[in-house]
PyMOL Python script that loads the backbone (N, CA, C, O; Angstrom):
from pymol import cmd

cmd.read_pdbstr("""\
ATOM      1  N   UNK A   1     -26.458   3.450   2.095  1.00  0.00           N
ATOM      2  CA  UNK A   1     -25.413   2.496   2.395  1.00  0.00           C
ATOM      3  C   UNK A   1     -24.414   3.156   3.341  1.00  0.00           C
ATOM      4  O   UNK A   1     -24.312   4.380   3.258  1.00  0.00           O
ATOM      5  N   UNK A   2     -23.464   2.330   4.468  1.00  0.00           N
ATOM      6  CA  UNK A   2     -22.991   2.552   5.027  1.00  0.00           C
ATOM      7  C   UNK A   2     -21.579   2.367   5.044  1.00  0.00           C
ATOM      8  O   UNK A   2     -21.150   2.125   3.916  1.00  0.00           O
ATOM      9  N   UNK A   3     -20.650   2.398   5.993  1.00  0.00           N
ATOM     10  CA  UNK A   3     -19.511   1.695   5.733  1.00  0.00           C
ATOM     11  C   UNK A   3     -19.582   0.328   6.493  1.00  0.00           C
ATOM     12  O   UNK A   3     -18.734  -0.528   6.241  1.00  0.00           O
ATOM     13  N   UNK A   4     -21.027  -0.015   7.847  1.00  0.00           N
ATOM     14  CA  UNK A   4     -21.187  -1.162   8.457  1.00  0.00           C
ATOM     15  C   UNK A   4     -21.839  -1.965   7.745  1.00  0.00           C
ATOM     16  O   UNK A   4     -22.349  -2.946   8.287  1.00  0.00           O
ATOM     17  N   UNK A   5     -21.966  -1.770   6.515  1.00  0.00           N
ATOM     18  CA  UNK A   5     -22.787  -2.194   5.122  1.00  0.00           C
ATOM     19  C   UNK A   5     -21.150  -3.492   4.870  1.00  0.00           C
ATOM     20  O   UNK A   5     -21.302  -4.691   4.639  1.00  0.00           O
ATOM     21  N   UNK A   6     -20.060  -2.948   4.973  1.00  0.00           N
ATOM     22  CA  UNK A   6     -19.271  -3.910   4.380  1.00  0.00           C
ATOM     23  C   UNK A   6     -18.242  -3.798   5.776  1.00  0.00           C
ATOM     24  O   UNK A   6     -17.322  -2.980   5.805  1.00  0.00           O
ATOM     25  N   UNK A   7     -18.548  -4.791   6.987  1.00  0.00           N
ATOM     26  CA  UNK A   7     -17.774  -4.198   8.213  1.00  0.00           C
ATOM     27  C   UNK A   7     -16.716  -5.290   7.874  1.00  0.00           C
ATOM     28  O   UNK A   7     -15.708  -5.128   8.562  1.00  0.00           O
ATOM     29  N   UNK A   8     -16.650  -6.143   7.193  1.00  0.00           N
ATOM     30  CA  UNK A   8     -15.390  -7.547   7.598  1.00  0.00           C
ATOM     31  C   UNK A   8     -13.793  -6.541   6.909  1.00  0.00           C
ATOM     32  O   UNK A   8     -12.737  -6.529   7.541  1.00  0.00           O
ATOM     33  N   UNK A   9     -13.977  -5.814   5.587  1.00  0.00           N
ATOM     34  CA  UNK A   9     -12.901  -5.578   5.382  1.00  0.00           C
ATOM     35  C   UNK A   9     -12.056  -4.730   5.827  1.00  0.00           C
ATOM     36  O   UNK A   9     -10.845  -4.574   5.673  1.00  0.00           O
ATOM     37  N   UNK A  10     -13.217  -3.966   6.659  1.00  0.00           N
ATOM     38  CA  UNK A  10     -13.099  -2.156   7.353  1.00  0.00           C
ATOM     39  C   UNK A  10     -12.557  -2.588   8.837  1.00  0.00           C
ATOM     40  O   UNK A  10     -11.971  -1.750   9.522  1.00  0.00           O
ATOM     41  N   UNK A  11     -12.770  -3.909   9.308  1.00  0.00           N
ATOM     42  CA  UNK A  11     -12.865  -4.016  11.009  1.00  0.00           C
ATOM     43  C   UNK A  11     -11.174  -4.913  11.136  1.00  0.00           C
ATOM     44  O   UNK A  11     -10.221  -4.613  11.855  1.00  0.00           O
ATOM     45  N   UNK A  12     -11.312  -6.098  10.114  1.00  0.00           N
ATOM     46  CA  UNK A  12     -10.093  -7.223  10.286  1.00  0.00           C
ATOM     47  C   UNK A  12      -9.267  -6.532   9.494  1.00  0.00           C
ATOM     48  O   UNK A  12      -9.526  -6.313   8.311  1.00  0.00           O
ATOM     49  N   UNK A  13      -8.105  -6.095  10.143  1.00  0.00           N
ATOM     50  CA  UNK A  13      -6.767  -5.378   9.653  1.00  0.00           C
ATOM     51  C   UNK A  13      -6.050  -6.246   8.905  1.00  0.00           C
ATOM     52  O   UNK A  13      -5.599  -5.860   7.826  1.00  0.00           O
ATOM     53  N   UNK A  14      -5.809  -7.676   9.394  1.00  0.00           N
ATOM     54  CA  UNK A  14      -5.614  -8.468   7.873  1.00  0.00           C
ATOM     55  C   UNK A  14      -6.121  -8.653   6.350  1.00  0.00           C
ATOM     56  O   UNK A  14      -5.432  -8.648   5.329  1.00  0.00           O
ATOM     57  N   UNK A  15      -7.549  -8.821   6.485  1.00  0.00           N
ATOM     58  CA  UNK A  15      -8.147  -8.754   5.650  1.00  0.00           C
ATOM     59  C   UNK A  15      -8.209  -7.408   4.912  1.00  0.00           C
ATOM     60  O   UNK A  15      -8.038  -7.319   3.696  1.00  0.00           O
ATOM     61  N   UNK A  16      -8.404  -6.612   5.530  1.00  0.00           N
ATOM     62  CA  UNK A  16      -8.028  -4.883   4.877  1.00  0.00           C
ATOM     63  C   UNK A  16      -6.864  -5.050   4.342  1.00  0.00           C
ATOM     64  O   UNK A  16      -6.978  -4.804   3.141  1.00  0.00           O
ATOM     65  N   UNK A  17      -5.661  -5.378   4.639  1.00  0.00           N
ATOM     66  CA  UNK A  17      -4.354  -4.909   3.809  1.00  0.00           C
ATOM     67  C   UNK A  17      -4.168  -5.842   2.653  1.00  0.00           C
ATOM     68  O   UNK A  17      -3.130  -5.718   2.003  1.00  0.00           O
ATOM     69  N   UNK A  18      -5.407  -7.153   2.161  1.00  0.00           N
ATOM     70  CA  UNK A  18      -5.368  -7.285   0.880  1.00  0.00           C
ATOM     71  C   UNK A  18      -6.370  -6.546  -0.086  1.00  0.00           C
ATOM     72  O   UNK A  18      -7.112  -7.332  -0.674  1.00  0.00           O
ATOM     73  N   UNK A  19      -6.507  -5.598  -0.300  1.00  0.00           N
ATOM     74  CA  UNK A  19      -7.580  -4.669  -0.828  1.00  0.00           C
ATOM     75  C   UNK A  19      -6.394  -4.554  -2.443  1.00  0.00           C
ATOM     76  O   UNK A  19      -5.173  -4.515  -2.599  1.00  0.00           O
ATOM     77  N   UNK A  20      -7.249  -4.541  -3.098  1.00  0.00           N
ATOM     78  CA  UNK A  20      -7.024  -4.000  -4.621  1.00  0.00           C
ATOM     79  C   UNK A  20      -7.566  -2.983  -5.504  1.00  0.00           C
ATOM     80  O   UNK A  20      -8.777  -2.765  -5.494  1.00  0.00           O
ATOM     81  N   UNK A  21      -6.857  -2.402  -6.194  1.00  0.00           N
ATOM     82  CA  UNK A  21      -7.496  -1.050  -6.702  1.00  0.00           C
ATOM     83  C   UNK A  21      -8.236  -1.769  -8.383  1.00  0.00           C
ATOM     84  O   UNK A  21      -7.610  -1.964  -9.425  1.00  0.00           O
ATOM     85  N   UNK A  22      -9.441  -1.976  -8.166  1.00  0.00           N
ATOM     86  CA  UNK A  22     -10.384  -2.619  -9.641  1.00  0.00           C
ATOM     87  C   UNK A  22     -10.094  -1.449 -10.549  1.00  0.00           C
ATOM     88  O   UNK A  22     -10.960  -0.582 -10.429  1.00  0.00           O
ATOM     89  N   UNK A  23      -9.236  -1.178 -11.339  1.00  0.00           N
ATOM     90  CA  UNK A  23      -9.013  -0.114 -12.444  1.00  0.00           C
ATOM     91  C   UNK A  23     -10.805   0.193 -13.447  1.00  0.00           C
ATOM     92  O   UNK A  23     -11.421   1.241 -13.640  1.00  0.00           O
ATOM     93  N   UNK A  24     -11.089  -1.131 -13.829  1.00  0.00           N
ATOM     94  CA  UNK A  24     -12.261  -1.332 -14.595  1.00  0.00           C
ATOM     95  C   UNK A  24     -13.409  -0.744 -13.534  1.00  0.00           C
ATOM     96  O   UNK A  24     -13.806   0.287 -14.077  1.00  0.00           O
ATOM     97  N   UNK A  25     -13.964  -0.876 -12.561  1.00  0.00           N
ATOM     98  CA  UNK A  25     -14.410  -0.671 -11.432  1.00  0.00           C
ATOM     99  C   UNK A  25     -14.458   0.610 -10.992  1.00  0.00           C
ATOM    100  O   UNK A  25     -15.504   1.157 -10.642  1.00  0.00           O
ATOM    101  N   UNK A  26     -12.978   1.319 -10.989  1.00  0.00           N
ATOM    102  CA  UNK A  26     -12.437   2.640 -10.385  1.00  0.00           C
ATOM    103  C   UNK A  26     -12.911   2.451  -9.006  1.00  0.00           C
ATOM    104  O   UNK A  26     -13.573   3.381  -8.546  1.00  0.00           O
ATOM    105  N   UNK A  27     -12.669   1.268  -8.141  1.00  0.00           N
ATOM    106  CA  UNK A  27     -13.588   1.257  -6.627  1.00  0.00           C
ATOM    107  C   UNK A  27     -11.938  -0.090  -6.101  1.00  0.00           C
ATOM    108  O   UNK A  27     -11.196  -0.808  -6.772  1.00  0.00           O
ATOM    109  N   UNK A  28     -12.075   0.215  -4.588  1.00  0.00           N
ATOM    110  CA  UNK A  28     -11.374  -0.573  -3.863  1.00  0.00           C
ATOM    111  C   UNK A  28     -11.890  -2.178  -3.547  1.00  0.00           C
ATOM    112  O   UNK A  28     -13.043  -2.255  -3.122  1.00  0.00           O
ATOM    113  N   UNK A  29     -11.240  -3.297  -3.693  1.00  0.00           N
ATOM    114  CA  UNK A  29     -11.753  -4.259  -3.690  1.00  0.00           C
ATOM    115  C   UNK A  29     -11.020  -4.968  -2.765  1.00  0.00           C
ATOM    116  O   UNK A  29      -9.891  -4.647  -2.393  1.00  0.00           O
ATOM    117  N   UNK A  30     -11.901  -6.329  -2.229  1.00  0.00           N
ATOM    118  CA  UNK A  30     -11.393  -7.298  -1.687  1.00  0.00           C
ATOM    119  C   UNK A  30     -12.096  -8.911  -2.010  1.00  0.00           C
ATOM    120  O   UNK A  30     -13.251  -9.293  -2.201  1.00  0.00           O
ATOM    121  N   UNK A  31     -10.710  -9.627  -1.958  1.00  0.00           N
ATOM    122  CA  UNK A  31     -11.192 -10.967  -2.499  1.00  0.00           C
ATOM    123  C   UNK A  31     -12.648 -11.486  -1.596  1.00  0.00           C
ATOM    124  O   UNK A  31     -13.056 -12.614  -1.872  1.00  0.00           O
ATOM    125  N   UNK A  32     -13.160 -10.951  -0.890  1.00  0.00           N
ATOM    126  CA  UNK A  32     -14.483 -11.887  -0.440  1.00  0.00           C
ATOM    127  C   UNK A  32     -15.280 -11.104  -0.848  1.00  0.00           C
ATOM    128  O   UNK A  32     -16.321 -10.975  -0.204  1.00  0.00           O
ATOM    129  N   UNK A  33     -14.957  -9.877  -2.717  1.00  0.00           N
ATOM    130  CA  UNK A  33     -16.086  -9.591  -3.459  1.00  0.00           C
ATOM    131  C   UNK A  33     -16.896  -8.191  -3.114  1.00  0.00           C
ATOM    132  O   UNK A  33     -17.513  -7.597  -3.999  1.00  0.00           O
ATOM    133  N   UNK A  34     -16.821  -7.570  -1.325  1.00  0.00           N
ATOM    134  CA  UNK A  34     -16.826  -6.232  -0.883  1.00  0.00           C
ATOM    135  C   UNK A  34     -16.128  -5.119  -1.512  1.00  0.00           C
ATOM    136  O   UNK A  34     -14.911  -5.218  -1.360  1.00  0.00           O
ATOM    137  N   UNK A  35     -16.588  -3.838  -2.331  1.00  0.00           N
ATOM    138  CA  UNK A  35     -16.146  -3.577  -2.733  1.00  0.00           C
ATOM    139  C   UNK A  35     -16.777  -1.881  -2.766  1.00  0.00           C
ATOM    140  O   UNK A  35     -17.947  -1.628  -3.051  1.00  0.00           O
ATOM    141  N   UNK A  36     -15.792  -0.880  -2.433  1.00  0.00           N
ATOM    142  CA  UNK A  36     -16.217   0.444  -1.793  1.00  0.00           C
ATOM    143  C   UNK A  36     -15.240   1.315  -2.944  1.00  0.00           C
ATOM    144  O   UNK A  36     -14.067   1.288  -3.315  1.00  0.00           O
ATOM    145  N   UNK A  37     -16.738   2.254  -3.321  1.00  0.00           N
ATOM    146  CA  UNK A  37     -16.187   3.431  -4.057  1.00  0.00           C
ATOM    147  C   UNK A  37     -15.650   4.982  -3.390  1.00  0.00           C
ATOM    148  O   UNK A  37     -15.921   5.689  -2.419  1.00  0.00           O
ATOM    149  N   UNK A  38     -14.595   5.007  -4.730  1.00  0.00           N
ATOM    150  CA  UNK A  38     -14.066   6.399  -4.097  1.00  0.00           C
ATOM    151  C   UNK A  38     -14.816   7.748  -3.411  1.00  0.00           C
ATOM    152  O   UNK A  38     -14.368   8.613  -2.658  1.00  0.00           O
ATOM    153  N   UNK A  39     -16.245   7.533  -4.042  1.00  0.00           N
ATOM    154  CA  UNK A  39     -17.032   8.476  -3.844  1.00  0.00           C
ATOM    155  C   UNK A  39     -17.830   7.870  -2.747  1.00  0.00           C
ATOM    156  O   UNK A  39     -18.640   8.607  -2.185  1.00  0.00           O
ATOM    157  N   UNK A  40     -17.734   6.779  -2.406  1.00  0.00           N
ATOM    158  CA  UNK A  40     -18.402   6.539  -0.968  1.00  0.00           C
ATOM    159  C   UNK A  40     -17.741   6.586  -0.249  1.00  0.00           C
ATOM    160  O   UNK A  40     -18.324   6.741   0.825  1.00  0.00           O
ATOM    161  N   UNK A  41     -16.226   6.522  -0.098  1.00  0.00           N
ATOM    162  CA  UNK A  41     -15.120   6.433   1.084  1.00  0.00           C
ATOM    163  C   UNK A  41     -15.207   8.167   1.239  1.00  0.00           C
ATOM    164  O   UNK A  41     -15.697   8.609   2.278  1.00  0.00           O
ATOM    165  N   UNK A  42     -14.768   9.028   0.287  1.00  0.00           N
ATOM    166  CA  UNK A  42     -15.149  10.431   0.700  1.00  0.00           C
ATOM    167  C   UNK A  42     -16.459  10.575   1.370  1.00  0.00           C
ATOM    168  O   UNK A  42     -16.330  11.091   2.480  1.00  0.00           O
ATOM    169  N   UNK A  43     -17.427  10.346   1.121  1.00  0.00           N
ATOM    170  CA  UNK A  43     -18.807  10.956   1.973  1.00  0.00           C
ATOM    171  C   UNK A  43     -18.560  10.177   3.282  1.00  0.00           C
ATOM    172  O   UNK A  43     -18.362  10.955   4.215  1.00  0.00           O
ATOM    173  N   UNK A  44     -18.505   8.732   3.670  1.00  0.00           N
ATOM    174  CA  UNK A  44     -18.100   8.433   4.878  1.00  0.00           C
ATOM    175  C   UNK A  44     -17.377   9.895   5.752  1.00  0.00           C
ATOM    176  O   UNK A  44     -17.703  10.648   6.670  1.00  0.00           O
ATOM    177  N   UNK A  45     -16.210   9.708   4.797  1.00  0.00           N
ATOM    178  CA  UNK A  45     -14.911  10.702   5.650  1.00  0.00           C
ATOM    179  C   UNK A  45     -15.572  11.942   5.990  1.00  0.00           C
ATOM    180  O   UNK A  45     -15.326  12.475   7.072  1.00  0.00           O
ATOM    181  N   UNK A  46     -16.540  12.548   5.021  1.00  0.00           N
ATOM    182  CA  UNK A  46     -17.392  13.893   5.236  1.00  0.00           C
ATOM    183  C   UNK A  46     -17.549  13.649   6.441  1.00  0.00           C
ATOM    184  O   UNK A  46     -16.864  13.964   7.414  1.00  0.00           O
ATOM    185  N   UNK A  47     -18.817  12.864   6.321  1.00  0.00           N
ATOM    186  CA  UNK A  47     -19.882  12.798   7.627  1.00  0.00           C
ATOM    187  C   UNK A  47     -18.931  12.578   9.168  1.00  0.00           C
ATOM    188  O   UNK A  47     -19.328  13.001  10.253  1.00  0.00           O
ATOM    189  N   UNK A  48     -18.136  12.122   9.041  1.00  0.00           N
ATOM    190  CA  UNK A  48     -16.894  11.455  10.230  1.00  0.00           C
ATOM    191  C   UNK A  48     -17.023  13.147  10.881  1.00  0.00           C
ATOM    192  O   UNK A  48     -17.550  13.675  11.860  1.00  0.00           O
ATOM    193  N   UNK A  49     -16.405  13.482   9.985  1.00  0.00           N
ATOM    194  CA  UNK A  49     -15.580  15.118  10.125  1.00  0.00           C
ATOM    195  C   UNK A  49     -16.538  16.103  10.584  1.00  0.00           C
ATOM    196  O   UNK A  49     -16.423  16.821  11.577  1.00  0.00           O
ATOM    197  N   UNK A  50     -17.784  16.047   9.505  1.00  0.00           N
ATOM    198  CA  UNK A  50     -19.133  16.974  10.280  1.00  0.00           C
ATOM    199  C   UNK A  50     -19.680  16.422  11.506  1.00  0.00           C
ATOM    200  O   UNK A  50     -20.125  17.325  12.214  1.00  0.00           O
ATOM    201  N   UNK A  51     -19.810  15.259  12.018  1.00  0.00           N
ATOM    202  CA  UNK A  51     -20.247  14.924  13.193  1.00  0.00           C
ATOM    203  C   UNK A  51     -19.024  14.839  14.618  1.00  0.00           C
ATOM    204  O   UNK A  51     -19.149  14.241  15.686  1.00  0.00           O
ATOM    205  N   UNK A  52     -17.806  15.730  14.083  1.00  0.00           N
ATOM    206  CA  UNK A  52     -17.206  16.032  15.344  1.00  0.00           C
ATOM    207  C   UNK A  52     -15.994  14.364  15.144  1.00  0.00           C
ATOM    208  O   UNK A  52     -15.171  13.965  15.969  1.00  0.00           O
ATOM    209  N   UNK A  53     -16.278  13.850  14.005  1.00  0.00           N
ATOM    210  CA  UNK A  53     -15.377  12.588  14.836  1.00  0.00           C
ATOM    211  C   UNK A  53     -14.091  12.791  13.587  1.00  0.00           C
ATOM    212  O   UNK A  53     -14.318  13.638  12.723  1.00  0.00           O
ATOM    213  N   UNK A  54     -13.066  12.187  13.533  1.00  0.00           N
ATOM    214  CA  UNK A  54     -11.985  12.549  13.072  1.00  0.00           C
ATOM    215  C   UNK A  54     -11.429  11.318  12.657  1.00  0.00           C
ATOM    216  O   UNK A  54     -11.072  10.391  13.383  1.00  0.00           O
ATOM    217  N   UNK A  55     -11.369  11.417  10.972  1.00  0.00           N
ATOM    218  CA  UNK A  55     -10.720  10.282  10.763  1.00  0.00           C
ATOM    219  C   UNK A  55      -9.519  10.253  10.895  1.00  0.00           C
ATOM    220  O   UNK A  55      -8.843  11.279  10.959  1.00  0.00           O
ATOM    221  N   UNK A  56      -8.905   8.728  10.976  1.00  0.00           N
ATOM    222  CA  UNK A  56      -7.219   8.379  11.333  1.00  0.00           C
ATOM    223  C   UNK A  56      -6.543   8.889  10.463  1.00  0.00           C
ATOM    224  O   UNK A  56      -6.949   8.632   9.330  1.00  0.00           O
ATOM    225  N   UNK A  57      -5.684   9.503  10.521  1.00  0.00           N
ATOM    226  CA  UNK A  57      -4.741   9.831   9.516  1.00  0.00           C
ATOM    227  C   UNK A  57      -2.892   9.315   9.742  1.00  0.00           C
ATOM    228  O   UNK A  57      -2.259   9.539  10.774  1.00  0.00           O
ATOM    229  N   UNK A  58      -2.592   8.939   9.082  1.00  0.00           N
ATOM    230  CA  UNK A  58      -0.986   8.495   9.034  1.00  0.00           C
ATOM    231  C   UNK A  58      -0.371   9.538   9.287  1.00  0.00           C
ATOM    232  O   UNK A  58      -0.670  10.629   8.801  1.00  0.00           O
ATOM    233  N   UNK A  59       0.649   9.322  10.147  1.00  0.00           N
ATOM    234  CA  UNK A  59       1.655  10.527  10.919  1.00  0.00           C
ATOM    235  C   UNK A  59       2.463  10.632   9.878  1.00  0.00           C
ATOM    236  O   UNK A  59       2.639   9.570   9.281  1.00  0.00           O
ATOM    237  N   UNK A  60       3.070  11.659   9.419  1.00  0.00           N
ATOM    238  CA  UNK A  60       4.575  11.687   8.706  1.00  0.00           C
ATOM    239  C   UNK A  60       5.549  11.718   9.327  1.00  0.00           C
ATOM    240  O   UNK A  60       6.613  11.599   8.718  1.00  0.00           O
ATOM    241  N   UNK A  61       5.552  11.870  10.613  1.00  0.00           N
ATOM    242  CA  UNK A  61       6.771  12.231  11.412  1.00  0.00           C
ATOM    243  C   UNK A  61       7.454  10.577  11.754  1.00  0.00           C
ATOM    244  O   UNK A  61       6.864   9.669  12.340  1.00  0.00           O
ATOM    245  N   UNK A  62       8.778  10.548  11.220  1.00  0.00           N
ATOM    246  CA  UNK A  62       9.474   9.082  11.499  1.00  0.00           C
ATOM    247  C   UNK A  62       9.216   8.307  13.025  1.00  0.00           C
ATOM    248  O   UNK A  62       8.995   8.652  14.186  1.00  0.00           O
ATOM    249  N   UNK A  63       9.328   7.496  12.525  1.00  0.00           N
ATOM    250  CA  UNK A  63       9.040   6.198  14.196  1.00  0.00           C
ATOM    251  C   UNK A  63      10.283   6.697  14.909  1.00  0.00           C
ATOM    252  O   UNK A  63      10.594   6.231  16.005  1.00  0.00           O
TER     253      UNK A  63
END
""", "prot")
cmd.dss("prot")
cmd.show_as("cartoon", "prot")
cmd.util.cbc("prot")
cmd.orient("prot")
């Protein structure tokens, strides 16, 4: 499985910022039922990182 396995919640930035944390689940959810585990969002991020590409990371430095 991929992360283009579930591209609508990963691609539409609206739709991404309603994501919910399924406690029962322990996995990130979204109301159209897509739903990605912690342990698959890390191996994504692995592979990103070993193949030279770099995931986004949030700046701390103020706007």
């Amino acid at each position: 499985m991929t992360v283009e396995d579930h591209p609508a919640p990963l691609k539409d930035l609206e739709l991404f910022r309603r994501f919910r944390l399924d406690e029962e689940l322990n996995a990130i959810t979204w109301p159209s039922g897509a739903d990605l585990a912690p342990e698959f969002l890390y191996e994504q991020a692995s592979r990103g990182a070993d193949s030279g590409g770099s995931p986004r990371r949030r700046s701390n430095r103020p706007a």
